[in-house]
C-alpha positions in Angstrom: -7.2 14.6 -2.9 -10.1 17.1 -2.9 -11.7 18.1 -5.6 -11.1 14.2 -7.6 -13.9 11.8 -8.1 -13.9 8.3 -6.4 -13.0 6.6 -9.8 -10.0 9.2 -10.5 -8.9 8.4 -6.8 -8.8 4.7 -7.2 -7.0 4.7 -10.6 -4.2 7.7 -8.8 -4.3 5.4 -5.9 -3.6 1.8 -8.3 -1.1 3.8 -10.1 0.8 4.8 -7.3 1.0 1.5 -5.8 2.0 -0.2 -9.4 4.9 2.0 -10.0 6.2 2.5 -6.4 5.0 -1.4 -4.8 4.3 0.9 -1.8 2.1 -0.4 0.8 -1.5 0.1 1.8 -0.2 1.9 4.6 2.4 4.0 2.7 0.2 4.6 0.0 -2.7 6.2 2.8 -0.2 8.5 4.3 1.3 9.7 0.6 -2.2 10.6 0.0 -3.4 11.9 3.6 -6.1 9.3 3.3 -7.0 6.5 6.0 -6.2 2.9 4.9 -9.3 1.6 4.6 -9.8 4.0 1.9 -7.2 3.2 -0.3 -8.0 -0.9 0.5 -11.8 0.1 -0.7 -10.9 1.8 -3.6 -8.5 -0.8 -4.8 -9.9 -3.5 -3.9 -14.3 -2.9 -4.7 -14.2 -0.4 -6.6 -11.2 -0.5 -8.5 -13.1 -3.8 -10.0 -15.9 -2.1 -11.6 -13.7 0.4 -13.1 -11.0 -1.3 -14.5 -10.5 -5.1 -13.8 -7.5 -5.2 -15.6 -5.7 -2.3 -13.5 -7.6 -3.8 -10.2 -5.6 -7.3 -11.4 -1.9 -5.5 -11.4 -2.7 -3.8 -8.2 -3.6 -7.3 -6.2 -0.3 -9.1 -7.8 1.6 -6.1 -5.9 -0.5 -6.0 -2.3 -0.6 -9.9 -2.3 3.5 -9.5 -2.7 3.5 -6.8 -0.2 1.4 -9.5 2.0 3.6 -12.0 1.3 6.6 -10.0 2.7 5.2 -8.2 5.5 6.6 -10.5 8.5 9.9 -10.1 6.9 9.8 -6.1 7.0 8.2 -7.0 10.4 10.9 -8.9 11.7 13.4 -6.4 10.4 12.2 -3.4 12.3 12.0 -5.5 15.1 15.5 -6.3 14.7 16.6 -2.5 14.1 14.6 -1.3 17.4 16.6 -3.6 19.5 19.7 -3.4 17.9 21.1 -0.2 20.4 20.7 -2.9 23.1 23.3 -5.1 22.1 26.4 -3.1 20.5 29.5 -3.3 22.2 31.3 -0.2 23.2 
């Protein structure tokens, strides 16, 4: 994202999560930026920008939140699930 201001970046970034409810983490590596980026620009400066768009984007990542032990316990599941097929 070179060459895009810090404000352009944060509305790209709450945009991106809005439409696809993608992750903090998913949304980093579409973007080939580091996590903490994406949570500073949607969560500080998103706020000064556009409170309204900073609003939509917390309704999604507090969902995501919400979910996360749930996609947790489902990879968990997946990684051990070789162990215990039956031939």
């Amino acid at each position: 994202m070179k060459g895009v201001s810090i404000e352009e970046r944060a509305i790209n970034l709450a945009q991106y999560i809005i439409d696809s409810k993608d992750t903090v983490r998913g949304t980093a590596k579409k973007f080939g930026i580091s996590k903490s980026t994406v949570h500073k620009d949607v969560s500080e400066r998103l706020l000064e920008i556009s409170p309204t768009l900073a609003f939509e984007v917390r309704k999604v990542l507090d969902e995501n939140k919400a979910e996360r032990h749930i996609r947790g316990g489902m990879a968990t599941k997946l990684k051990y699930s070789h162990l215990h097929k039956k031939n």
